[in-house]
C-alpha positions as CSV (number, residue, x, y, z in Angstrom):
1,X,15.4,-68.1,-48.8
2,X,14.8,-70.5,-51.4
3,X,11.9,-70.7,-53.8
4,X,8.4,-73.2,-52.8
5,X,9.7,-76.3,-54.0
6,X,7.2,-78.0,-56.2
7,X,5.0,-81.2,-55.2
8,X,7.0,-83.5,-56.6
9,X,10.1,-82.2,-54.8
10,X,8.3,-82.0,-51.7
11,X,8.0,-85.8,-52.0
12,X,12.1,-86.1,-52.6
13,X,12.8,-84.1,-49.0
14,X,10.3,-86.5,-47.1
15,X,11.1,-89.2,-48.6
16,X,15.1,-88.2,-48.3
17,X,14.6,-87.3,-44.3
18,X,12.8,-90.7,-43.7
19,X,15.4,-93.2,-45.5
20,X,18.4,-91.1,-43.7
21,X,16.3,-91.5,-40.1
22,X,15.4,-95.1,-40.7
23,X,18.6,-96.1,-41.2
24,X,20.7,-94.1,-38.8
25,X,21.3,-95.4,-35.8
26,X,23.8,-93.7,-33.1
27,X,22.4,-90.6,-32.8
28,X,22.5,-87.0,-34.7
29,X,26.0,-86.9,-35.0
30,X,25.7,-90.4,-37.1
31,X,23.2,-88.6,-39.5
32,X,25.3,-85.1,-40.5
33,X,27.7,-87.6,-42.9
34,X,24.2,-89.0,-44.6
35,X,23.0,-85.8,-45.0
36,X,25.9,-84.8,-46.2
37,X,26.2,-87.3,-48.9
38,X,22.3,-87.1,-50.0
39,X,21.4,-83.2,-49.8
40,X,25.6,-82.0,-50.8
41,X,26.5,-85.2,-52.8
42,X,23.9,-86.4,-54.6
43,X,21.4,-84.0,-54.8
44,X,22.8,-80.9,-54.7
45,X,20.7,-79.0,-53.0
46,X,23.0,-77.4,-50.6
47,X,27.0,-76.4,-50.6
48,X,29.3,-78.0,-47.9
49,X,29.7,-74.5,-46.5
50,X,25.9,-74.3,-45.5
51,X,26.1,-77.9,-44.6
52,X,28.4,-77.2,-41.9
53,X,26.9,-74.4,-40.9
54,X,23.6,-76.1,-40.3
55,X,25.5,-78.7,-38.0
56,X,26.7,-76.4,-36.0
57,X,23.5,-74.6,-35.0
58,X,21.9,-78.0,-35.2
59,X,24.3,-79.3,-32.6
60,X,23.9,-76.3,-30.5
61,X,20.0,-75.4,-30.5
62,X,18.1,-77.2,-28.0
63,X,16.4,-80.6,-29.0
64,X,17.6,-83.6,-30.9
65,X,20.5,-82.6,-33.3
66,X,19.1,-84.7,-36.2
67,X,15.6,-83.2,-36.0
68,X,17.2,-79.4,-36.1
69,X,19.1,-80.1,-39.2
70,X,16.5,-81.6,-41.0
71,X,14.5,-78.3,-40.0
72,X,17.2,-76.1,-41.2
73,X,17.5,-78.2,-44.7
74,X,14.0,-78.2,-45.1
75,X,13.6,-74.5,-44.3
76,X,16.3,-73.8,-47.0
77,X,14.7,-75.5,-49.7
78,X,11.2,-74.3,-49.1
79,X,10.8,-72.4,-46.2
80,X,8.0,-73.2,-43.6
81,X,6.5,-75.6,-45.5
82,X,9.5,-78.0,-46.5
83,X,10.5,-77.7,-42.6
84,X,7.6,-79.2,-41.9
85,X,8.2,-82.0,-44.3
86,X,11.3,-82.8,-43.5
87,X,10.6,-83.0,-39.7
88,X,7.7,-85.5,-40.7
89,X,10.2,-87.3,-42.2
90,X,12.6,-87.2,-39.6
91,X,10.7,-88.2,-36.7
92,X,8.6,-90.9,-38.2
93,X,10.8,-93.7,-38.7
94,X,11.9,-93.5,-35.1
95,X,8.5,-92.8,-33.8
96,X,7.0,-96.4,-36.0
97,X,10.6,-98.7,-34.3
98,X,9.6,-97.6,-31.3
99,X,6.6,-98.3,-31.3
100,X,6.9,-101.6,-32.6
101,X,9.9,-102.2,-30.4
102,X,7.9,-101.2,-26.9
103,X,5.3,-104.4,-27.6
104,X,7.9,-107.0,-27.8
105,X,10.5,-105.2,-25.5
106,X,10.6,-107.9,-23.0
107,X,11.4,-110.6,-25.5
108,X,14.5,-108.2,-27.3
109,X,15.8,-107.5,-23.9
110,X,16.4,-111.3,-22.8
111,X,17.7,-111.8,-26.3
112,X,21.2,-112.9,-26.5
113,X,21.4,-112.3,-30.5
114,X,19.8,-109.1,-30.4
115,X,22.5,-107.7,-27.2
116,X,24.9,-108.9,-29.9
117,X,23.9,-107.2,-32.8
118,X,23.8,-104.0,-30.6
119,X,27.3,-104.4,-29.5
120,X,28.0,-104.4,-33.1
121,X,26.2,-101.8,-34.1
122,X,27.9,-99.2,-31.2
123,X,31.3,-100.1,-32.9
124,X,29.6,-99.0,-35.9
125,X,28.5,-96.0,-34.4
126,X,32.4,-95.2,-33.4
127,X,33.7,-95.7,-36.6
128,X,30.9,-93.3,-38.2
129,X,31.5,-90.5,-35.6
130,X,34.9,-90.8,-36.4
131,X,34.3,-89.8,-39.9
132,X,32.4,-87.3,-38.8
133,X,35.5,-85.5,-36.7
134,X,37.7,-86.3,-39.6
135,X,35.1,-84.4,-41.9
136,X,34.0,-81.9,-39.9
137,X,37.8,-80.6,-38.9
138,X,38.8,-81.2,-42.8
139,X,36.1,-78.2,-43.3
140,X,37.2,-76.4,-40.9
141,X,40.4,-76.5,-40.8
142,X,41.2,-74.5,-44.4
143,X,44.5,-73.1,-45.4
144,X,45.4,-69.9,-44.3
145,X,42.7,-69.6,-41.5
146,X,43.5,-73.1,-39.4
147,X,45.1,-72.0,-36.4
148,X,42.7,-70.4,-34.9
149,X,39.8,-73.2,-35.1
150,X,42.0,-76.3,-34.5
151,X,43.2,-74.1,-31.3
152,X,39.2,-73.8,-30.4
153,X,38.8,-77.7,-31.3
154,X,41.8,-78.7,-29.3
155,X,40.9,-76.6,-25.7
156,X,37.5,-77.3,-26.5
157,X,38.2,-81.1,-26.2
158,X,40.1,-80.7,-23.2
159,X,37.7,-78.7,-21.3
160,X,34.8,-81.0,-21.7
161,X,36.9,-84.4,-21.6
162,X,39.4,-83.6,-18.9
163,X,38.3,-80.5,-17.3
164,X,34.5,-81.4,-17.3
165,X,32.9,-78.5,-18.2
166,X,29.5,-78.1,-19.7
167,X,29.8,-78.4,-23.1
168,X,27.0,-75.7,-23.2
169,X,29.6,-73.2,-21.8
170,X,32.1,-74.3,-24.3
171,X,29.9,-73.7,-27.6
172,X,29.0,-70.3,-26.3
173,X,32.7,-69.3,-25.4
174,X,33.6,-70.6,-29.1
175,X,30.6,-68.6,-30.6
176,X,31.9,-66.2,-28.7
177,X,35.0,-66.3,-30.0
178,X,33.7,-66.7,-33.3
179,X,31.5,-63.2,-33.3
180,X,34.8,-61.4,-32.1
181,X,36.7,-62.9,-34.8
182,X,34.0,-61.8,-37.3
183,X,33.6,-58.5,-36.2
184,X,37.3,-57.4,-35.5
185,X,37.5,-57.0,-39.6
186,X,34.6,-54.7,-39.9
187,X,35.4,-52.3,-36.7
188,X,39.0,-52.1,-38.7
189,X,37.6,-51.5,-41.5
190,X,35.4,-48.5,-40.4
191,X,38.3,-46.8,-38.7
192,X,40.2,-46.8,-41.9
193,X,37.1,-45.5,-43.9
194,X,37.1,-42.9,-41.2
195,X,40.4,-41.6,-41.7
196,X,41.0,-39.2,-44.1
């Protein structure tokens, strides 16, 4: 675990959380690019490996996806503490639009400008999730070790879009698959160390 941040730093993972959640619309898979870019890029506070890895238990522990990453980020930097600052971050900019959003929601519903901005935006929202396959499979997908995961991605896919199962089933099959993959090195490796 990392070391307590100090105050000032604290400030920089609020205030970090609450830009990335007030301008991310689309859901949690919209903000793992922006956290990407502030906490990998431009901070430096975390490695792309650990970046990915937070996404994926992010994506598959219960509750909203952008709220568990900021949890996990937050936790790395400064344990309990900076979780708790992060999620602050997180959920406030949400918590403040829709707020404001629920006493004039009759007059945004009827409004013909504000349907069209919304179209817009979910073509946004396409383009980013997009970039978010394209970056997420460039991760995993590294030389020498691809076959395997773009196998998983591509049956994964299939099961969920064409054969309709429950994508819950699917990320514990590929864990699954995963831990067998991890472990098959290690039980080879003690029956060698066993031979004489």
């Amino acid at each position: 675990m990392a070391e307590p941040l100090e105050k000032p730093r604290y400030r920089a993972l609020f205030w970090s959380t609450f830009r990335l959640s007030a301008c991310t619309f689309g859901g949690g898979y919209v903000i793992v690019p922006l956290m990407r870019k502030t906490f990998v890029e431009k901070l430096h506070w975390i490695d792309e490996g650990e970046m990915m890895d937070f996404t994926a238990i992010a994506q598959s522990t219960p509750g909203a996806m952008a709220v568990n990453a900021s949890i996990l980020v937050g936790y790395r930097m400064a344990g309990v503490p900076g979780a708790l600052v992060t999620v602050g971050g997180t959920v406030l900019p949400p918590l403040i639009i829709i707020s404001v959003i629920s006493l004039f929601y009759q007059a945004f519903r009827a409004n013909p400008i504000v349907n069209l901005a919304m179209t817009g935006m979910l073509a946004g929202v396409a383009a980013v999730l997009c970039d978010v396959v394209y970056t997420m499979a460039r991760s995993v997908l590294r030389p020498g070790k691809w076959v395997l995961p773009a196998v998983l991605m591509v049956l994964s896919f299939l099961a969920v879009a064409v054969g309709g199962w429950n994508p819950i089933l699917v990320l514990l099959l590929c864990g699954g698959v995963g831990a067998v993959q991890l472990l098959a090195p290690r039980r080879k490796g003690k029956k060698g160390g066993q031979q004489p």
